[in-house]
C-alpha positions as CSV (number, residue, x, y, z in Angstrom):
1,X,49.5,78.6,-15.9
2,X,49.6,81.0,-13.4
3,X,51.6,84.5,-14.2
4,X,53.2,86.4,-11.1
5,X,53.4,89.8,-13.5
6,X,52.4,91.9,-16.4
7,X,55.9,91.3,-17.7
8,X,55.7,87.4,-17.5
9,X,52.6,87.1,-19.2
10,X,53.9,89.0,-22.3
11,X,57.3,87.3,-21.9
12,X,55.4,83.6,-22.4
13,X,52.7,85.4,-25.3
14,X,56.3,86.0,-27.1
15,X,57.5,82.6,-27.2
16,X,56.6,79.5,-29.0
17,X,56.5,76.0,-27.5
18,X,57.6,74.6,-30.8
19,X,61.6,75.6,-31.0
20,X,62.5,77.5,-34.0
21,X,66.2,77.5,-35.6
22,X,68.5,80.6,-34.4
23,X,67.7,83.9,-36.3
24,X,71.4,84.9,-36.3
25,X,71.0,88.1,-38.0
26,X,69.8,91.6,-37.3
27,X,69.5,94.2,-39.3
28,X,73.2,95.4,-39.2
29,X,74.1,92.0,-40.1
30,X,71.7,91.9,-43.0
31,X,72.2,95.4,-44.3
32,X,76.0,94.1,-44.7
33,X,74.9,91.2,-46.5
34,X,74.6,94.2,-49.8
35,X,78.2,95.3,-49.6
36,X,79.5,95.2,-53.2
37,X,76.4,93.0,-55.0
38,X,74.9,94.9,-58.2
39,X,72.0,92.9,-57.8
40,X,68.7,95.4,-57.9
41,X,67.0,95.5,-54.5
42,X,64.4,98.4,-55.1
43,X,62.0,99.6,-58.5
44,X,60.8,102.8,-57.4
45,X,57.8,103.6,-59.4
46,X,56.1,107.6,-59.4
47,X,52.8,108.4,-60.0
48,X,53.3,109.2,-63.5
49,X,55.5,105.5,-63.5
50,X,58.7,106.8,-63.8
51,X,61.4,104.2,-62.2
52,X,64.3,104.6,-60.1
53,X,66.2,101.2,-59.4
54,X,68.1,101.2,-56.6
55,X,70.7,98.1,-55.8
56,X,71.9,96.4,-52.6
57,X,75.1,98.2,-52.6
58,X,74.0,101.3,-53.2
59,X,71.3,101.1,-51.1
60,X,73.3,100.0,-48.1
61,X,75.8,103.1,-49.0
62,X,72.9,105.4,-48.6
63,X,71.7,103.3,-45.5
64,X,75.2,104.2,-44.2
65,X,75.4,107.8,-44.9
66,X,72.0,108.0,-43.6
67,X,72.7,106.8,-40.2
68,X,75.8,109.3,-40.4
69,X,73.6,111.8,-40.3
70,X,71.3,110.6,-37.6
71,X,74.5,110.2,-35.5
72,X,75.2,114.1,-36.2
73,X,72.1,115.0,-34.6
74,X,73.2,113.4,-31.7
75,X,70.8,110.5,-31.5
76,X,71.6,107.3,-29.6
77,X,70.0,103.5,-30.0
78,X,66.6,103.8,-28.9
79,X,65.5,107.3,-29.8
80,X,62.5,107.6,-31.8
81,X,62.5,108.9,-35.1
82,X,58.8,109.8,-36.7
83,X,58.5,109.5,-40.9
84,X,55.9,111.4,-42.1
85,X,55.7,110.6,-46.2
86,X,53.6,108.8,-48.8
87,X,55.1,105.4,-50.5
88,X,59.0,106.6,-51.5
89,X,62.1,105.0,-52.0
90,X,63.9,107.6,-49.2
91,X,61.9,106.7,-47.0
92,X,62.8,102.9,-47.2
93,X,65.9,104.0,-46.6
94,X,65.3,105.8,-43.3
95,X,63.8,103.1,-42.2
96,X,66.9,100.6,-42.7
97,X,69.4,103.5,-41.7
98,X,67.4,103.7,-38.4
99,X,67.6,100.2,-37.6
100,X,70.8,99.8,-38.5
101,X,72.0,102.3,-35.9
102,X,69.5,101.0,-33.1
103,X,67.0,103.5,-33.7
104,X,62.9,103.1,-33.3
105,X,61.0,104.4,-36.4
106,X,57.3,105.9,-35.7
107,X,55.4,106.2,-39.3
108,X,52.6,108.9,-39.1
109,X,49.7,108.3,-41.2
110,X,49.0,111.6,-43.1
111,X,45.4,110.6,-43.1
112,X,45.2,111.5,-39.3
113,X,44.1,114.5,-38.1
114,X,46.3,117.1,-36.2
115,X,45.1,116.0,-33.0
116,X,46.1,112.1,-33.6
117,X,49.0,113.4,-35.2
118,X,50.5,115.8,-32.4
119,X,49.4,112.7,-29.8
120,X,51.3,109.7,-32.1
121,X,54.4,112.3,-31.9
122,X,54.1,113.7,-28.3
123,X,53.3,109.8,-26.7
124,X,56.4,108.2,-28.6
125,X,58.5,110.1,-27.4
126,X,60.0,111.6,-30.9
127,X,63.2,113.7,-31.3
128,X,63.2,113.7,-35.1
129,X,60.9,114.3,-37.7
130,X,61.4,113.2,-41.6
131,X,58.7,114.9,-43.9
132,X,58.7,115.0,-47.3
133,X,58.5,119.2,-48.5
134,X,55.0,118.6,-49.9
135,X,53.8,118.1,-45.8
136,X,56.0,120.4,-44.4
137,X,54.0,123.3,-44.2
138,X,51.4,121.5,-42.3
139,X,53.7,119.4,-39.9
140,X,55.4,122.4,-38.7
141,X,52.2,124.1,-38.2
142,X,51.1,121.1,-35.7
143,X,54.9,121.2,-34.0
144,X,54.7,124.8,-33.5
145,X,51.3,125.1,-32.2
146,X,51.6,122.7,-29.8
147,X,54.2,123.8,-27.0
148,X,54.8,119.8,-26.0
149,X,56.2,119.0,-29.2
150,X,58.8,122.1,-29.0
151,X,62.3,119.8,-28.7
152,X,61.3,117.8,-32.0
153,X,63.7,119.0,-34.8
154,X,61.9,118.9,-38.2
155,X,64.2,117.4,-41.5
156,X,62.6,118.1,-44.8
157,X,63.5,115.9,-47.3
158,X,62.9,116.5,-51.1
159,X,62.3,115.2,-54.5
160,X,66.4,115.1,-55.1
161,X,68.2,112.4,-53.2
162,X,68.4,113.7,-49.8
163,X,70.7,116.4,-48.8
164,X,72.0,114.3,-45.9
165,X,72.7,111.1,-48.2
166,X,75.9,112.1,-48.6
167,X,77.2,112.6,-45.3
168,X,81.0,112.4,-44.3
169,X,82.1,111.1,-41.7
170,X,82.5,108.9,-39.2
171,X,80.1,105.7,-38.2
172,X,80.1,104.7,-34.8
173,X,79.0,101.2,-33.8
174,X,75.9,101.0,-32.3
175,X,74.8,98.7,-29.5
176,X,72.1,96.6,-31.2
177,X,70.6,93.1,-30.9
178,X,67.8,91.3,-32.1
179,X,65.2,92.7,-29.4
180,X,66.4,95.6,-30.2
181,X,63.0,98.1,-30.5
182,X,62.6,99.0,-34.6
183,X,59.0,100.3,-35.0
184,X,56.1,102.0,-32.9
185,X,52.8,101.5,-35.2
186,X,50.3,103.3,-33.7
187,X,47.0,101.2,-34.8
188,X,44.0,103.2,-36.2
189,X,40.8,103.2,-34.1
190,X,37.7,104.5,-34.3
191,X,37.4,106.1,-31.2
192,X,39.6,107.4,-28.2
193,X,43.9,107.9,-28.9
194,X,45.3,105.3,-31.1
195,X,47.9,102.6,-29.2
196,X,51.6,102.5,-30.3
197,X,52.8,98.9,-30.7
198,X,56.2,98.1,-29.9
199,X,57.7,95.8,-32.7
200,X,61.5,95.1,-32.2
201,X,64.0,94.3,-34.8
202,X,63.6,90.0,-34.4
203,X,59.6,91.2,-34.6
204,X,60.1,91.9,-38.4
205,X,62.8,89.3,-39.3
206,X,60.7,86.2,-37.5
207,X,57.9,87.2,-39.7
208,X,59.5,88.1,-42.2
209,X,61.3,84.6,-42.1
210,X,58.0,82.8,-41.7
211,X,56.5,84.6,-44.6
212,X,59.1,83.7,-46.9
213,X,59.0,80.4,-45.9
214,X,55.1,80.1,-47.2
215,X,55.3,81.4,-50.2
216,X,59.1,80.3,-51.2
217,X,60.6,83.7,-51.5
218,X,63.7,83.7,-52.6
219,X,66.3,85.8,-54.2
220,X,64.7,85.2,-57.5
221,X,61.3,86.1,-56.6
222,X,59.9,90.2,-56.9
223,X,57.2,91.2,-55.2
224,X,55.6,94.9,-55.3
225,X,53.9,97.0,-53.1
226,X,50.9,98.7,-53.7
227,X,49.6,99.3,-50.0
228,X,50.8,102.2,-47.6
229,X,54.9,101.4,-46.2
230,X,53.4,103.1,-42.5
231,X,51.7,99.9,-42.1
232,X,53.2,96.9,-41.3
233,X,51.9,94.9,-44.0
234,X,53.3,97.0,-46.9
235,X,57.1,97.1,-44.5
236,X,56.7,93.6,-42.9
237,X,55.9,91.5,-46.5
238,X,56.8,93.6,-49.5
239,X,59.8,95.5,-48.4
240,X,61.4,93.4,-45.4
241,X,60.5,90.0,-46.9
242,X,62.2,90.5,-50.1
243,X,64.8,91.8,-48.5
244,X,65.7,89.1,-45.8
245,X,66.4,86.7,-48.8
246,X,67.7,88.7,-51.4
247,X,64.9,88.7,-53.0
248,X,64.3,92.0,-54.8
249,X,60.8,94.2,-54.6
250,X,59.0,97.1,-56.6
251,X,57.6,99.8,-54.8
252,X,54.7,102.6,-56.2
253,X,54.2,105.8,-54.5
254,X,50.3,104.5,-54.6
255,X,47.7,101.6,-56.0
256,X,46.3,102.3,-59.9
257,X,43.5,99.7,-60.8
258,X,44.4,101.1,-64.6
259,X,48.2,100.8,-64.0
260,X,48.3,97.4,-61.1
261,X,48.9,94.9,-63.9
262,X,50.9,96.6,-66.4
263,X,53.6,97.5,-63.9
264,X,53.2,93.9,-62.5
265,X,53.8,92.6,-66.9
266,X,56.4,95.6,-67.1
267,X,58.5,94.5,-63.9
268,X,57.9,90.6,-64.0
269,X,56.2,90.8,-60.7
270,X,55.3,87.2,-59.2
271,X,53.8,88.2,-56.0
272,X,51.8,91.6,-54.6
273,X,50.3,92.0,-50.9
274,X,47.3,93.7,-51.1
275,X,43.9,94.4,-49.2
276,X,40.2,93.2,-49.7
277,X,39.6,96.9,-50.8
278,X,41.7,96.6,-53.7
279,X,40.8,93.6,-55.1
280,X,37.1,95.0,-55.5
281,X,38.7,98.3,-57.4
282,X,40.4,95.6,-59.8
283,X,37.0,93.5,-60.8
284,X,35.6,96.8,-60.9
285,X,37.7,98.5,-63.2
286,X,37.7,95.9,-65.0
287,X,34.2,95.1,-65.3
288,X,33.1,94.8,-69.1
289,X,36.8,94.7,-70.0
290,X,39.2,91.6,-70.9
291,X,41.2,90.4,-67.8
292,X,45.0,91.0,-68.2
293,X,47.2,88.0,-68.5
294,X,50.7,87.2,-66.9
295,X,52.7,83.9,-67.4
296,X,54.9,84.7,-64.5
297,X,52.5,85.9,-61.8
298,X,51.6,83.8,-58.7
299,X,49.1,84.6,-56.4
300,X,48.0,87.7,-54.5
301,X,48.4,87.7,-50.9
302,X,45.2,89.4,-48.8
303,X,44.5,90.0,-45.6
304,X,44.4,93.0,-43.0
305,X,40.9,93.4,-43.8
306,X,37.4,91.4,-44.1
307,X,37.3,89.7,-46.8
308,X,33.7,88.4,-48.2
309,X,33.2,85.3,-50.2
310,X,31.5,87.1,-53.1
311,X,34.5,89.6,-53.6
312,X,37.4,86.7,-53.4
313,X,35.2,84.6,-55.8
314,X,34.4,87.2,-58.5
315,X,38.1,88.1,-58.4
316,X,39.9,85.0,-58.7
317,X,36.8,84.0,-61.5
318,X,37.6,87.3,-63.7
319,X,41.4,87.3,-63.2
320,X,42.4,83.6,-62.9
321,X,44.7,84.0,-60.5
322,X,44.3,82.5,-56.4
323,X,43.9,84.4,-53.7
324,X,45.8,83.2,-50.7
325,X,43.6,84.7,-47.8
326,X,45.3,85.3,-44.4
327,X,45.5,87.2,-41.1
328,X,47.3,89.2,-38.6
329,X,47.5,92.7,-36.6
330,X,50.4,94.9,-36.4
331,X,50.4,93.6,-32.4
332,X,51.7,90.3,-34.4
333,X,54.5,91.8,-36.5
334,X,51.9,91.4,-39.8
335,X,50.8,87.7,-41.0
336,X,49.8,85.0,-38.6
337,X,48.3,82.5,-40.7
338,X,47.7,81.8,-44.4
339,X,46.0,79.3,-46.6
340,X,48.3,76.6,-48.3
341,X,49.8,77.9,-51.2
342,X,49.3,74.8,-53.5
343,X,46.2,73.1,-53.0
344,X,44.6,72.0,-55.8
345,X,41.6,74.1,-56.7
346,X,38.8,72.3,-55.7
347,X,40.5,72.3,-52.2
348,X,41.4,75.7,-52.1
349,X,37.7,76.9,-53.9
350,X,36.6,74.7,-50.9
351,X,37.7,76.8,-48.0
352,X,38.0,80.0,-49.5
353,X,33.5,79.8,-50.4
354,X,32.0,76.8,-48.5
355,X,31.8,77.8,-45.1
356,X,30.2,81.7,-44.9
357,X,33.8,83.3,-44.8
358,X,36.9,82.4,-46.9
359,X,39.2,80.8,-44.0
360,X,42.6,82.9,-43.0
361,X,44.2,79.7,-43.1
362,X,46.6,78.0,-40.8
363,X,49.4,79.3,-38.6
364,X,52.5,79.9,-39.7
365,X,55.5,78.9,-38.2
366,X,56.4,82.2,-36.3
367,X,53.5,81.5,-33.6
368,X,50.4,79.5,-32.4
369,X,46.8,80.2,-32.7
370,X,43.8,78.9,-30.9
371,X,39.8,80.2,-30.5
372,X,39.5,80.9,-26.3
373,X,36.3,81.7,-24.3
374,X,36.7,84.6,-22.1
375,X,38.0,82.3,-19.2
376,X,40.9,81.1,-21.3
377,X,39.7,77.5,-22.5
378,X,39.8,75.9,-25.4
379,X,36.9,75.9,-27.6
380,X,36.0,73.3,-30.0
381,X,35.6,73.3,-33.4
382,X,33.4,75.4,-35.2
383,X,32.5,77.3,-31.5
384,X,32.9,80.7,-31.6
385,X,35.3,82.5,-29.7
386,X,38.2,84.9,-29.5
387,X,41.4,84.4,-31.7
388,X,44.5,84.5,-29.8
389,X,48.1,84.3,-30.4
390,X,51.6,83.5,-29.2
391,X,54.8,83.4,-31.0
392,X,57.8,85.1,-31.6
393,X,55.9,87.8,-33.8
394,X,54.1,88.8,-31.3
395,X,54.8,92.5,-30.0
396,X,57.0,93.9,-27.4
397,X,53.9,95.7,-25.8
398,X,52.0,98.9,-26.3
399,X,54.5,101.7,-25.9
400,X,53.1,103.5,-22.7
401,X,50.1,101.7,-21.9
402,X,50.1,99.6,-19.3
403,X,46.3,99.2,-19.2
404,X,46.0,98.3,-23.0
405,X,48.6,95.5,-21.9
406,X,47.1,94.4,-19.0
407,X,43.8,94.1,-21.6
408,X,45.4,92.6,-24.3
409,X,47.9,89.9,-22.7
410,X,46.0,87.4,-20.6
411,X,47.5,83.7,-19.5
412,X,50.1,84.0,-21.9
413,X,48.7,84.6,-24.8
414,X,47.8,88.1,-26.9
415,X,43.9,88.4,-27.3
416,X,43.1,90.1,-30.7
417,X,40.1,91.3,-30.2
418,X,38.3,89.0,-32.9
419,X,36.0,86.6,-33.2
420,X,36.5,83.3,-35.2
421,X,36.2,79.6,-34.7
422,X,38.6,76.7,-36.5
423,X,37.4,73.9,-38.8
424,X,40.0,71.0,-38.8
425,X,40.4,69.4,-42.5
426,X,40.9,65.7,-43.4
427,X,44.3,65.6,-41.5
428,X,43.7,67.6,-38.4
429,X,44.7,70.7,-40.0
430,X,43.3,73.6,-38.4
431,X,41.8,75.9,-40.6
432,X,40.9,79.2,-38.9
433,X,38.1,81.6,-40.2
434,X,37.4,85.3,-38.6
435,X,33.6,86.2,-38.1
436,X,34.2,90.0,-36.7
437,X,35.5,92.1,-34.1
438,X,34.3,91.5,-30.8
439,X,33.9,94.6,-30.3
440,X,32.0,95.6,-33.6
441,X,29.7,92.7,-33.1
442,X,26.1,93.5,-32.9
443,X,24.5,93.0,-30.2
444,X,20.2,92.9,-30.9
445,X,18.0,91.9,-27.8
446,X,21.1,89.9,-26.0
447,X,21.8,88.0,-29.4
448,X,25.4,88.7,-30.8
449,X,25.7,89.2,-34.4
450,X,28.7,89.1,-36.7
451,X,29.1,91.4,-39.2
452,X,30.8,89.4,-41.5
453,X,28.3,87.2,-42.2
454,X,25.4,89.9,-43.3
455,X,27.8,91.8,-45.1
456,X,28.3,88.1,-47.4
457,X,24.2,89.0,-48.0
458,X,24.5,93.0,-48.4
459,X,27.2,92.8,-51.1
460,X,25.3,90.2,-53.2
461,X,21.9,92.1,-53.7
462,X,20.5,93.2,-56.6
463,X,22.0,96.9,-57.7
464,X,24.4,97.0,-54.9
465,X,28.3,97.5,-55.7
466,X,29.6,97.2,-51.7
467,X,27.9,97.3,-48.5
468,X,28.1,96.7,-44.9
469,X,26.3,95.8,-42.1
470,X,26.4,98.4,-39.3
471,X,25.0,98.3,-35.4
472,X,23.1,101.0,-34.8
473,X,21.3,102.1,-31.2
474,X,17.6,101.1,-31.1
475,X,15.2,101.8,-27.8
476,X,13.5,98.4,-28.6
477,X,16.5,95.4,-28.9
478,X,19.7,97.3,-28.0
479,X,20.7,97.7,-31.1
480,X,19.0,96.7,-34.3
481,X,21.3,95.7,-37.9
482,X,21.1,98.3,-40.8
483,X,22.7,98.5,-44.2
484,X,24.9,100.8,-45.5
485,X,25.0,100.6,-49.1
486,X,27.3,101.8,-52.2
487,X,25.1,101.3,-55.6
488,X,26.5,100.1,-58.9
489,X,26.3,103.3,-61.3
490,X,23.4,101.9,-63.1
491,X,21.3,100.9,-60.7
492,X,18.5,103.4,-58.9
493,X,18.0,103.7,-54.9
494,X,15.5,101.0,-54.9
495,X,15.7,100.2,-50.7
496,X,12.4,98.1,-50.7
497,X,14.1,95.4,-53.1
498,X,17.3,95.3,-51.5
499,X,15.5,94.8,-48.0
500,X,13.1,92.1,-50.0
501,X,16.2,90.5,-50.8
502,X,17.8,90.3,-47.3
503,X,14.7,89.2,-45.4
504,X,14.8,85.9,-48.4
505,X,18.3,85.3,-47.3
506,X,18.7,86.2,-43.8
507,X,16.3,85.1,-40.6
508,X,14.7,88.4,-39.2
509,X,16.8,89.4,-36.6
510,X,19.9,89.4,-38.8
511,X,18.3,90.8,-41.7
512,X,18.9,94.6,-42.1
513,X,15.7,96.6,-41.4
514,X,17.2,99.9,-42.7
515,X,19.6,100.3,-46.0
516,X,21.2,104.0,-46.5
517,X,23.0,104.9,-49.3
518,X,26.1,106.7,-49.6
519,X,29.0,107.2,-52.3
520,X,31.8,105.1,-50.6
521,X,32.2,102.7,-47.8
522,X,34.2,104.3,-44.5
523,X,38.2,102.3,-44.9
524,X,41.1,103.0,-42.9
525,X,44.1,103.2,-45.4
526,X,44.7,100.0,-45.0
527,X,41.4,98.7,-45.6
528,X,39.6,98.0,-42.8
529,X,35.9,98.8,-42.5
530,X,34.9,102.0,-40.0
531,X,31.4,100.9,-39.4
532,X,31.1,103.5,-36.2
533,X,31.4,106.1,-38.4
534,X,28.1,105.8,-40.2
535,X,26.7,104.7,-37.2
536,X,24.7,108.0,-36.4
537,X,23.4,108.0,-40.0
538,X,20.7,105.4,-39.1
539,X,19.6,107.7,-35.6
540,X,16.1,108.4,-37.4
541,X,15.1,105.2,-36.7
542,X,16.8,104.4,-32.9
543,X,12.8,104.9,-32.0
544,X,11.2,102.4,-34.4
545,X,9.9,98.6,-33.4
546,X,10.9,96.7,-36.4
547,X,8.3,93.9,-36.4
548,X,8.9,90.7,-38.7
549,X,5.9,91.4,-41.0
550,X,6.8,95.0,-42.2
């Protein structure tokens, strides 16, 4: 199919060949859905698990006098508003009050530096920062430093219900539809300025629709949320979801492996949203220790990280309870694809151990998937290529970048980035599985290697609690594969077994020819693995001629 524009190409990656049923509602529409039901919406749980309930009418009163305010300073549907905060109930609400008057919410990560910070608030454009007091000091110090950032008025915003909550007077109508622009996530990378992606209100409803749909969300069902609300996968499935049915949801200001399943018993929780990361805290903490029961609880829901086989399997073997595996970026809203939710567990066991990785599943009803070579064909099953997508969860665009678009969107589909290849079941079912980014692949003497699959090896040898495989520079093949290894606390820094262990389980130019310890593997908040950024520690050896019999 031949594309005459940028703009056409991203217009087709946004649609879906299947035809979906109408959306008929925004968020203005569903906000007033709340009017006058005592039903609880929100459990806001503190650090020290103190709870604050919060129900659909009197959130969407505080939504409303909320978006009075933003009105009184004078901003208009499609300024940008940044939110600058760890997990709170407020800042839920600044979120809906935003979209509800047709304004664009930027969350800021507080785990980024000044630099990414002033960039993230500078390149979206922002007129209004929301920070809660305990970041104030430093935010200010960044806006004031930095002359670029001088027309960006700073609100502080308390441990009290927010001064502005109760604001008089009166609410204009906004001009709002369903492509109406809601969120600029600015995606974490490695290296170079991180890219703002441009989700708009129908964005976070489709998915949020298709999610529901998968799991059977309803207005009896509670979720919680345990993972960071300024990425998409804490907003898109625990607080829009729940939401968009009535559903009702409990949030925590942050993840406890000590406190995870007593506020799930404490709240009658049936489903949580969590990353890979987290589910290795839980066996963990729990190592030695009787696993927690729960007669209401469902499944977790994983993703937005790599997953190995050996951390789903010891989880769901300690705990009893599945692990429904899936996918997605923030470019696609959150979730793309998902294993079924009620296979029986031989089948489910089946695809989440048998085949190297545990399979992200199959693609939701919000988009299509397939596995393209770089020309843009269709690649066969269980060929490697790049995942793509095209649906209606698929972003607007990155805000400001035409290049990254021009990169990303190619003959009408979006191009993640990440390698994977599909395995069909007995019914043609296709059954997708990620091997890596494309980009983090490993590339020794021409040959590319994914990660993925030598971290399944790393985190099963003998004394070792997580690892990962990592690409480092090497005069001989390129690049050459070492290990960078966190220990279990009683085992001692025995390299030479570990690296015994790999070469009996991996062919030589896979194997890792170098392990370094450290005291904790390099995450993004959300859980994804930074393997760049121990890259340098293996530069001793960028000399050395790793030959098969040493």
């Amino acid at each position: 199919m031949e594309f005459n524009s940028l703009e056409e190409k991203i217009s087709h990656a946004r649609s879906i060949s299947e035809s979906l049923p109408d959306l008929n509602v925004d968020f203005r529409k569903l906000l007033k859905r709340g009017i006058g039901t005592e039903k609880v919406y929100l459990t806001y749980r503190d650090e020290s698990q103190n709870r604050t309930e919060i129900t659909y009418r009197g959130f969407y009163e505080y939504v409303l006098n909320t978006a009075r305010f933003y009105q009184s300073k004078g901003l208009q549907p499609g300024d940008k508003i940044a939110t600058i905060s760890h997990n709170h109930w407020h800042t839920v609400v600044h979120y809906f009050a935003a979209w509800f008057c047709g304004l664009v919410v930027v969350p800021v990560n507080l785990g980024e530096d000044d630099n990414r910070i002033t960039y993230i608030l500078e390149n979206a454009e922002v007129k209004l920062v929301l920070v809660r007091d305990e970041y104030a000091e430093r935010i200010q110090s960044v806006i004031g430093e930095n002359e670029q950032l001088g027309n960006i008025e700073v609100v502080i915003c308390d441990e009290s219900v927010d001064s502005f909550s109760t604001q008089d007077g009166e609410l204009r109508e906004a001009k709002i539809n369903i492509e109406s622009e809601a969120l600029i996530v600015f995606t974490s990378g490695t290296t170079g300025n991180p890219k703002g992606v441009v989700l708009t209100q129908r964005n976070l409803l489709e998915d949020a629709r298709a999610v529901s749909q998968w799991y059977n969300i309803d207005g009896q069902t509670k979720m919680m949320c345990v993972l960071p609300i300024h990425h998409v996968n804490g907003t898109v499935v625990t607080m829009v979801t729940p939401f968009f049915v009535g559903g009702s949801t409990v949030l925590n200001k942050k993840f406890s492996a000590g406190g995870f399943f007593k506020a799930i018993e404490e709240e009658q929780v049936h489903i949580v949203s969590v990353v890979p990361t987290l589910l290795q805290y839980l066996t963990n903490y729990y190592e030695g220790k009787d696993a927690p029961g729960s007669k209401q609880f469902r499944h977790i829901i994983c993703g937005a990280g790599p997953l190995t086989v050996k951390v789903a399997q010891n989880f769901e073997e300690k705990f009893g309870i599945p692990i429904i595996h899936g996918y997605g970026l923030s470019e696609t809203t959150c979730y793309s694809c998902f294993i079924p939710v009620d296979q029986p567990k031989k089948e489910h066991n089946k695809w989440m151990r048998d085949f190297s990785y545990p399979s992200i599943g199959i693609p939701v009803s919000a988009n299509e998937m397939d596995i393209q070579d770089e020309q843009g064909n269709s690649l066969p099953e269980c060929e490697r290529g790049e995942i793509i997508i095209r649906g209606v969860n698929v972003m607007k665009g990155y805000f400001n970048n035409r290049e990254a678009n021009e990169s990303a969107f190619k003959n009408g589909w979006f191009r993640s980035g990440d390698e994977g290849f599909i395995k069909k079941d007995k019914e043609g079912n296709p059954y997708f599985f990620i091997t890596g980014r494309l980009k983090e692949l490993i590339i020794r003497g021409g040959i590319n290697l994914a990660p993925l699959e030598i971290d399944e090896v790393i985190n099963k040898a003998p004394g070792v609690k997580a690892g990962i495989a990592v690409g480092f520079e090497n005069d001989w093949y390129g690049e050459e594969v070492g290990a960078y290894v966190q220990l279990k606390e009683e085992a001692e820094q025995d390299e030479e077994a570990i690296l015994e262990y790999f070469r009996a389980h991996l062919p030589f130019s896979k194997s890792p020819k170098v392990v370094v310890f450290g005291e904790e593997l390099p995450v993004t908040s959300t859980g994804k693995y930074q393997r760049l950024k121990v890259a340098h520690l293996f530069d001793e050896w960028k000399e050395i001629q790793f030959k098969k019999n040493e």
